[in-house]
C-alpha positions as CSV (number, residue, x, y, z in Angstrom):
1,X,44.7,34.9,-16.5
2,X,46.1,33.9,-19.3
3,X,50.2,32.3,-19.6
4,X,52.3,32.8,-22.6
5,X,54.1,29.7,-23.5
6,X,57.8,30.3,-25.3
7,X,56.7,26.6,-26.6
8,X,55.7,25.7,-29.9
9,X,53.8,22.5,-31.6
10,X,53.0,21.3,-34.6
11,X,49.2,21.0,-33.7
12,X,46.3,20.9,-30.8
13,X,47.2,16.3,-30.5
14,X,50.8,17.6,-30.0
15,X,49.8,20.1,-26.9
16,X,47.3,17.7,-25.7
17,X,49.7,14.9,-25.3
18,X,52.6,16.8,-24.5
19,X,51.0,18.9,-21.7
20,X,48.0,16.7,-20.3
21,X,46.6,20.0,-19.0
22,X,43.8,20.2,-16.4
23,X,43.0,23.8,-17.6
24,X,41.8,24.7,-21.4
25,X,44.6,25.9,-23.6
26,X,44.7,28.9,-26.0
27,X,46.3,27.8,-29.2
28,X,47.8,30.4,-31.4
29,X,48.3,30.7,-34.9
30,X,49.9,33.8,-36.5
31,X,50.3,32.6,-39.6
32,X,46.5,32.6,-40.0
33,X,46.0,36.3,-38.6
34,X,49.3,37.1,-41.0
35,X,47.5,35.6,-44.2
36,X,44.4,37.3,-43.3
37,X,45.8,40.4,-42.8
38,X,47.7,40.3,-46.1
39,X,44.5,39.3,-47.9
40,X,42.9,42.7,-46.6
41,X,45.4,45.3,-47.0
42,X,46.1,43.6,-50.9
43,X,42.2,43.4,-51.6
44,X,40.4,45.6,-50.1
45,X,40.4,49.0,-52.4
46,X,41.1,51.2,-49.5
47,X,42.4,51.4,-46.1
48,X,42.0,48.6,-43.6
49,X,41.6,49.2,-39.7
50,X,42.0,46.7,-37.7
51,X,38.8,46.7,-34.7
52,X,41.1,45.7,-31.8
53,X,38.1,45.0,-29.5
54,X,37.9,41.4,-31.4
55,X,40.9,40.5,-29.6
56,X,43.5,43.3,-28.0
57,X,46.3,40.7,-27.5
58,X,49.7,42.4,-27.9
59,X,50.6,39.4,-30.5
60,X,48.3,39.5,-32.5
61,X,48.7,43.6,-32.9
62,X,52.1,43.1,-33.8
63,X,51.5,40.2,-36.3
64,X,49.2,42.7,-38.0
65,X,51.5,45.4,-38.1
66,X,53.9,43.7,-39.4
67,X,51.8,42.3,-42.6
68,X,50.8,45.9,-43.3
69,X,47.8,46.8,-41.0
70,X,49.0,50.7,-40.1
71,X,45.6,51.9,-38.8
72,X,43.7,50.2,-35.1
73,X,40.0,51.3,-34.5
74,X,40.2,52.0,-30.9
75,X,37.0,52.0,-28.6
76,X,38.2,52.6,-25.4
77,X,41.1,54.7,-23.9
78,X,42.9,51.2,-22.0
79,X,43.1,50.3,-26.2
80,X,44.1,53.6,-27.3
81,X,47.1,53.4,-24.6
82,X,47.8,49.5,-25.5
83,X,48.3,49.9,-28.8
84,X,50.1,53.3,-28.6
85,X,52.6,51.3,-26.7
86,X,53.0,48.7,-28.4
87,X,53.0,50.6,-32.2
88,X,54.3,53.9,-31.9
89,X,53.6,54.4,-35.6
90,X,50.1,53.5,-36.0
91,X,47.2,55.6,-36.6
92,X,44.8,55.2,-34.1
93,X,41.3,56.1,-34.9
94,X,38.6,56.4,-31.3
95,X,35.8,55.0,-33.1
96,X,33.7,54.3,-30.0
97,X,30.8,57.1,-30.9
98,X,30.5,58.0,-27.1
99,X,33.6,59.0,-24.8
100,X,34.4,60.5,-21.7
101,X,35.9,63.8,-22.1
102,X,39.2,62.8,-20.1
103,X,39.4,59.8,-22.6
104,X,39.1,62.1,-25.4
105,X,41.8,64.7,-23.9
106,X,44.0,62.0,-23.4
107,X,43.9,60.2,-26.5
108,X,44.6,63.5,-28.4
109,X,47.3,65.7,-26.3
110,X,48.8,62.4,-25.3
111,X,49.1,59.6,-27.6
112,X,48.1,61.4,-30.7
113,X,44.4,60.3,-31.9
114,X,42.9,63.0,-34.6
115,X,40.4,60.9,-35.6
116,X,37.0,60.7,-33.6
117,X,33.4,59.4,-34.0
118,X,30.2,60.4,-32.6
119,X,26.7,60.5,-33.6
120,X,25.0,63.5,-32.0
121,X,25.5,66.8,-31.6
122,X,26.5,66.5,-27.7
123,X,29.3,64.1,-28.7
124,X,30.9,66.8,-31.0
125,X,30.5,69.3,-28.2
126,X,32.7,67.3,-26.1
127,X,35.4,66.2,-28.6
128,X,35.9,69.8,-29.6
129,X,36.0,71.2,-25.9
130,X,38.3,68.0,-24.8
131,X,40.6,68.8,-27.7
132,X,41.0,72.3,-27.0
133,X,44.6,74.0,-26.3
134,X,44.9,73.6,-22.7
135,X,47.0,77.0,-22.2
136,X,44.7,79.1,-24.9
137,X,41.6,77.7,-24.8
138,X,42.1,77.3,-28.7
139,X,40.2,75.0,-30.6
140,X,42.1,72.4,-32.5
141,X,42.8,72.8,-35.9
142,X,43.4,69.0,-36.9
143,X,40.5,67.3,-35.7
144,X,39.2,64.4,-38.2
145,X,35.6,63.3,-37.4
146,X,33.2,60.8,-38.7
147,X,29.7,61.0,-38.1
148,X,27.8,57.3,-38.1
149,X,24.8,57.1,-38.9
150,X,22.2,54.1,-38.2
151,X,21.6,51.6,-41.0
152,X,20.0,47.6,-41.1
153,X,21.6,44.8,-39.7
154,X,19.3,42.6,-41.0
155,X,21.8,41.0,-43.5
156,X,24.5,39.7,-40.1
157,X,24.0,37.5,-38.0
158,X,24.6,39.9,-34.6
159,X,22.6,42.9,-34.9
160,X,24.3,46.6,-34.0
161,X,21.8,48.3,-35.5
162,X,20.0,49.6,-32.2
163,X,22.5,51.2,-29.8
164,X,24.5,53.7,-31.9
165,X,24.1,55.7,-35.2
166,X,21.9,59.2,-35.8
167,X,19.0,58.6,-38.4
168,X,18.7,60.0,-41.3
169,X,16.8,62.8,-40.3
170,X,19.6,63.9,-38.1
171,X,22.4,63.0,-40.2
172,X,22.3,65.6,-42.4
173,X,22.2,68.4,-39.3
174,X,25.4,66.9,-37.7
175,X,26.9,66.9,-40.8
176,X,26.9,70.4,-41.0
177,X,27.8,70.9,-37.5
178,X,30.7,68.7,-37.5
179,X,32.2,70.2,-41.0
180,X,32.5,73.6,-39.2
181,X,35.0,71.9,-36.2
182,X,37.1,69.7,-38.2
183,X,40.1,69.8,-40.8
184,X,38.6,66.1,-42.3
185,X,34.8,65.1,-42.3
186,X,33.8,61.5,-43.0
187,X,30.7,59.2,-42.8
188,X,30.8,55.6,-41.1
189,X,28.5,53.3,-40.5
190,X,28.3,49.3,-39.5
191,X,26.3,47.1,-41.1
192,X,26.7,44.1,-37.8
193,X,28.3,41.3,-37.2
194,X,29.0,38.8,-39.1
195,X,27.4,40.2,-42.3
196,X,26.2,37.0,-44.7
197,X,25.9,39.0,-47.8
198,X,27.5,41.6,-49.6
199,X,24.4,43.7,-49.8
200,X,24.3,44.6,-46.7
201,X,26.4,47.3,-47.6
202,X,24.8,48.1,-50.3
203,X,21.8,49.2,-48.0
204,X,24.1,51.0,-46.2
205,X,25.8,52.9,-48.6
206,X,22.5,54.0,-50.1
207,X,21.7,55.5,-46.6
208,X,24.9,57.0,-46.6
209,X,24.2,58.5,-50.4
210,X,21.2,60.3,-48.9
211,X,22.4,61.7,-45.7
212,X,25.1,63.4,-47.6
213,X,22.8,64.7,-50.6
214,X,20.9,66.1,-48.1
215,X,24.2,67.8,-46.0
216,X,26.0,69.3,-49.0
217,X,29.1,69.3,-47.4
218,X,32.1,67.8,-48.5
219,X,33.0,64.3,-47.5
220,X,36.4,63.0,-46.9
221,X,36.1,59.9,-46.3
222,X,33.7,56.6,-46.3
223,X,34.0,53.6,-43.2
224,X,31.9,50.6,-44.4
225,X,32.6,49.8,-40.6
226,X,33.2,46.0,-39.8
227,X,31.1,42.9,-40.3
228,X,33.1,41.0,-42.6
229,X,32.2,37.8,-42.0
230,X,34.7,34.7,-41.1
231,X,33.7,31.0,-41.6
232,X,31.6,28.5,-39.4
233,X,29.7,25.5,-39.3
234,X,26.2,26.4,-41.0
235,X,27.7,30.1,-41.6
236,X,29.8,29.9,-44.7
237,X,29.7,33.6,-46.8
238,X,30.2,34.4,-50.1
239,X,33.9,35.2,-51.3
240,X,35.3,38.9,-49.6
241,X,36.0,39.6,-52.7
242,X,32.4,40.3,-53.8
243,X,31.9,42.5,-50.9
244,X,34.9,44.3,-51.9
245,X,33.8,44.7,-55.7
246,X,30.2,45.8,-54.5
247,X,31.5,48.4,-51.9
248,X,33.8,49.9,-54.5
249,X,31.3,50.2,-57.2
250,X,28.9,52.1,-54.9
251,X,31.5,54.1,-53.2
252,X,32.4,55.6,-56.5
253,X,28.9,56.6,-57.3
254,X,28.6,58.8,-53.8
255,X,28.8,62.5,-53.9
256,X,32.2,62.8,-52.1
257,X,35.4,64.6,-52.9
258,X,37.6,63.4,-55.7
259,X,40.4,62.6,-53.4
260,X,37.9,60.7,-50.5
261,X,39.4,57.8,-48.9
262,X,37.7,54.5,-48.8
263,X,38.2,52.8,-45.2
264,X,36.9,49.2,-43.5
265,X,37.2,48.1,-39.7
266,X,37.6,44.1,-40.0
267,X,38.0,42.7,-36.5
268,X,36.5,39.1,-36.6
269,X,37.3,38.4,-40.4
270,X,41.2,39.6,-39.1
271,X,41.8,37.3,-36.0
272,X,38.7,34.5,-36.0
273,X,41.4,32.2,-37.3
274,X,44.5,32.8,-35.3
275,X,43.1,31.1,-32.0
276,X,41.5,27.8,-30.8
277,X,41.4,25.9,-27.7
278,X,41.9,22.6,-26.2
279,X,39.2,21.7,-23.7
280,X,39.0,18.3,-21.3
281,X,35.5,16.3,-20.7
282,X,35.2,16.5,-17.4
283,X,31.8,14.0,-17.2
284,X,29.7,12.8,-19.6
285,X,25.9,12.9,-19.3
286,X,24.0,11.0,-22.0
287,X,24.7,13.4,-24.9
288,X,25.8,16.4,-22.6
289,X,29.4,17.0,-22.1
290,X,31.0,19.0,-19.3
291,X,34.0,20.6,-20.3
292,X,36.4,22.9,-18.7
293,X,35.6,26.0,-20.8
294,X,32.2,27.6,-21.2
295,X,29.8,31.0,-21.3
296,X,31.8,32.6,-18.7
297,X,35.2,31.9,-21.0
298,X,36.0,31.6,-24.6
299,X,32.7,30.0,-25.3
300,X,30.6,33.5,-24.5
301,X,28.8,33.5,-28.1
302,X,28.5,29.3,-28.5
303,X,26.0,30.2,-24.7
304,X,24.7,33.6,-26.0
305,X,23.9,33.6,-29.6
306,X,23.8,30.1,-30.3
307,X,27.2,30.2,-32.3
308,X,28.2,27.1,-33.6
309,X,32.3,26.6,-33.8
310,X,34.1,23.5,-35.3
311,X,35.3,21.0,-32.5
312,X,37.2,17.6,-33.1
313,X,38.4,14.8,-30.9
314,X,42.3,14.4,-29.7
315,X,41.9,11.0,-29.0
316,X,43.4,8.5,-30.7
317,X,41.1,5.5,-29.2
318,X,37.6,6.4,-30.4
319,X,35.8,4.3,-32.9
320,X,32.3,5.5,-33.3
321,X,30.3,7.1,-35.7
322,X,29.8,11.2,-34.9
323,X,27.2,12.3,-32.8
324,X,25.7,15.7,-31.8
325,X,26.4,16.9,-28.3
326,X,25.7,19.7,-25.9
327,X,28.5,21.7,-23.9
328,X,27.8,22.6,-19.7
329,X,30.9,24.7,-18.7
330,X,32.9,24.6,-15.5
331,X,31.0,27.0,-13.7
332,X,28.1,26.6,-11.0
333,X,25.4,28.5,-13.3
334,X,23.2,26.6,-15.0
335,X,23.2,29.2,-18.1
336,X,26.5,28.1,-18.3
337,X,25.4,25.8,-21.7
338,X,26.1,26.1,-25.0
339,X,23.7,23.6,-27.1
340,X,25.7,23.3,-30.0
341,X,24.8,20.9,-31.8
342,X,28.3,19.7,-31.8
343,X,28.9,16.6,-33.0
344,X,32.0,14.5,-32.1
345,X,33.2,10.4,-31.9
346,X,29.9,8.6,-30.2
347,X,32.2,6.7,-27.7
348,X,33.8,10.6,-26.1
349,X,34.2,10.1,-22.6
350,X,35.6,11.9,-19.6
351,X,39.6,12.8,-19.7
352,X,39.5,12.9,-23.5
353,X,40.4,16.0,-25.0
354,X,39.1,18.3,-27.5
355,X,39.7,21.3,-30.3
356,X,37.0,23.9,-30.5
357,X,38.4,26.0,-33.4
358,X,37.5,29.8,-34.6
359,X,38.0,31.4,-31.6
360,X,40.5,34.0,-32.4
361,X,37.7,36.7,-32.4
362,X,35.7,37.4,-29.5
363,X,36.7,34.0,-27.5
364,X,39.8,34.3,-26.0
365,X,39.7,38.3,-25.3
366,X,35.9,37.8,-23.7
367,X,37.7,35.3,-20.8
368,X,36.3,35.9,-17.5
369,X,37.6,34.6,-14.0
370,X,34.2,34.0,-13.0
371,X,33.7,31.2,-10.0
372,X,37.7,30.7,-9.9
373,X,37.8,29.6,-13.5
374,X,39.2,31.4,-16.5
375,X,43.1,30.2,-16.1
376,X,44.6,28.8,-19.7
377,X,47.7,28.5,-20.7
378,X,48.8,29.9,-24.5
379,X,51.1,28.0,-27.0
380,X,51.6,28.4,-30.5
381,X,50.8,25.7,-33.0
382,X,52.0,25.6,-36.6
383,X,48.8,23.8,-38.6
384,X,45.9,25.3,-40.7
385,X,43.1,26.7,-38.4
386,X,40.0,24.1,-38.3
387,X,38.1,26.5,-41.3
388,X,39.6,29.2,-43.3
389,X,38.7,31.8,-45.8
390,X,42.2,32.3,-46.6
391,X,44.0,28.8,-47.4
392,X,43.3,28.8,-50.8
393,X,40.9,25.8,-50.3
394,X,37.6,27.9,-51.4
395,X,38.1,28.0,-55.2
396,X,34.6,29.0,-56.9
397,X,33.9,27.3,-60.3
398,X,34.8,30.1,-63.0
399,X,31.2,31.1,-64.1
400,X,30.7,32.0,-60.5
401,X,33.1,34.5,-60.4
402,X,30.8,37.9,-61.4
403,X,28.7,39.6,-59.5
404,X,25.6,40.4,-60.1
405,X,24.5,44.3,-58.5
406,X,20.9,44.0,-59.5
């Protein structure tokens, strides 16, 4: 569905003049994913996973490899096989908490995976049964699991606080159960997507605190999960770095080993800025625009969640002031409609081209070929994303840089 172009430009005017194209295009930017990748494995105070379900391309993986991302969270066994072939090295970690036992037998006797999740007790069955010595029947000695446990999303603005995750009453239980099949125990937990303040994991941690008072067993490790927020239009967070100072001061205070490790799973803070895409205006209808891209492509959360992203005009011609528009996409279903608002030049018109920008995580990889549509062609381009966190250009005044914890 999608073509890789050898081709490079120096920005989304360049491919839109160069190619003309009648189908969207995927622009790629890896030194955006690079930078961002650099940022976490320098910043954060533990190890970074990279969640490859926010976009599984094969260069992006590599880009992230090579600026020092060494562990992929894995939910699926296609990922666990895609990134064991592209990174021999890696660690993966199959953080999806429910698997199918041949998943799980592959992903260990096959491609190496130690590390599991799961969040009941039927879960753990499986893992250890799956994991077993096929000739002996012995269990394995080198299993590393993580129970997660359910905390609030109410600080992101995508909740994942309902489909996976054992309460606190249960926590402590599986605990227990899972220290007695593993060589490595740890806890992890996600706060959702998109998380807009750095408390959020404060909650979480605090759950975290009582589950394992309650357990007494001895905790190897901590996953503050994902939800790491990028920047868009209306959604700009606080500074990482004050979720990385607030996640280390309460991870020190939790009653795990001396030697526990400290682990994150950015996926969307990671890629949001390597991608955007150049769409055409097919018609123009009042302030609704039909373009070539929609709910069924790269656009799935502008349709479903409302998401805003940052779009601007590749034509050289218009004059007027901005004004807010709607997006229909290219397919025949009428919830095929993102309403923005996204404003652009007042004069837009069918054939002119435009940038929608930010859609590195969860746009490109959630393509569909729905109704015929869905081809777009890849290139590479060599400017800034449309917003970054990681350009430098977000400089807080000096007073504001201390966080408060009360």
């Amino acid at each position: 569905m999608h073509s890789q172009s050898e081709a490079s430009f120096a920005d989304a005017r360049a491919v839109a003049r160069a190619l003309q194209p009648d189908d969207p295009v995927i622009l790629n930017r890896p030194h955006a994913a690079r930078r961002a990748a650099k940022f976490f494995v320098e910043s954060f105070p533990g190890k970074v996973l990279y969640a490859v379900k926010a976009n599984p391309a094969p260069d992006l993986i590599e880009v992230l490899w090579d600026a020092g991302v060494t562990h992929y969270d894995v939910a699926s066994i296609a990922e666990v096989r895609l990134v064991r072939a592209l990174l021999p090295e890696a660690v993966l970690c199959f953080m999806h908490p429910i698997k199918t036992r041949g998943a799980i037998r592959e992903a260990y006797h096959q491609h190496g995976v130690k590390t599991f999740s799961l969040d009941s007790a039927e879960e753990l069955e499986k893992i250890v049964d799956a994991c077993r010595d096929p000739e002996t029947g012995e269990p394995a000695r080198d299993l590393r699991l993580c129970v997660r446990i359910r905390v609030s999303s109410e600080y992101s603005e995508l909740s994942l606080a309902s489909k996976f995750g054992c309460d606190l009453l249960e926590a402590p239980g599986l605990l227990q159960q899972s220290r007695q099949h593993c060589d490595w125990l740890g806890v992890c937990f996600h706060v959702g997507s998109q998380a807009m303040s750095p408390f959020a994991y404060v909650q979480a941690l605090d759950r975290t605190r009582a589950a394992i008072a309650e357990a007494s067993v001895v905790i190897d490790m901590i996953d503050v999960g994902g939800g790491f927020p990028s920047i868009y239009p209306g959604m700009e967070p606080p500074p990482l770095e004050d979720y990385f100072q607030i996640i280390h001061q309460h991870f020190y205070a939790l009653p795990v080993a001396y030697n526990a490790e400290l682990w994150c799973e950015p996926g969307r803070a990671l890629c949001a800025e390597y991608s955007s895409m150049i769409v055409r205006v097919e018609r123009r209808r009042s302030d609704e625009l039909y373009i070539n891209d929609g709910a069924y492509g790269a656009l799935y959360d502008a349709a479903h969640v409302g998401w805003r992203f940052p779009v601007r005009a590749l034509e050289d011609d218009l004059r007027d002031a901005s004004e807010d528009f709607a997006f229909y996409g290219p397919t025949c279903d009428d919830a095929d409609y993102m309403a923005g608002p996204f404003p652009l030049p007042g004069d837009i018109q069918a054939g002119d081209y435009i940038e929608i920008g930010m859609l590195g995580a969860y746009g490109a990889a959630m393509k569909t070929g729905f109704n015929g549509f869905g081809e777009a062609e890849v290139v590479t381009v060599t400017d800034e994303p449309m917003m970054s966190l990681f350009d430098g250009s977000r400089v807080r005044p000096e007073a504001d840089n201390v966080v408060s914890l009360r």
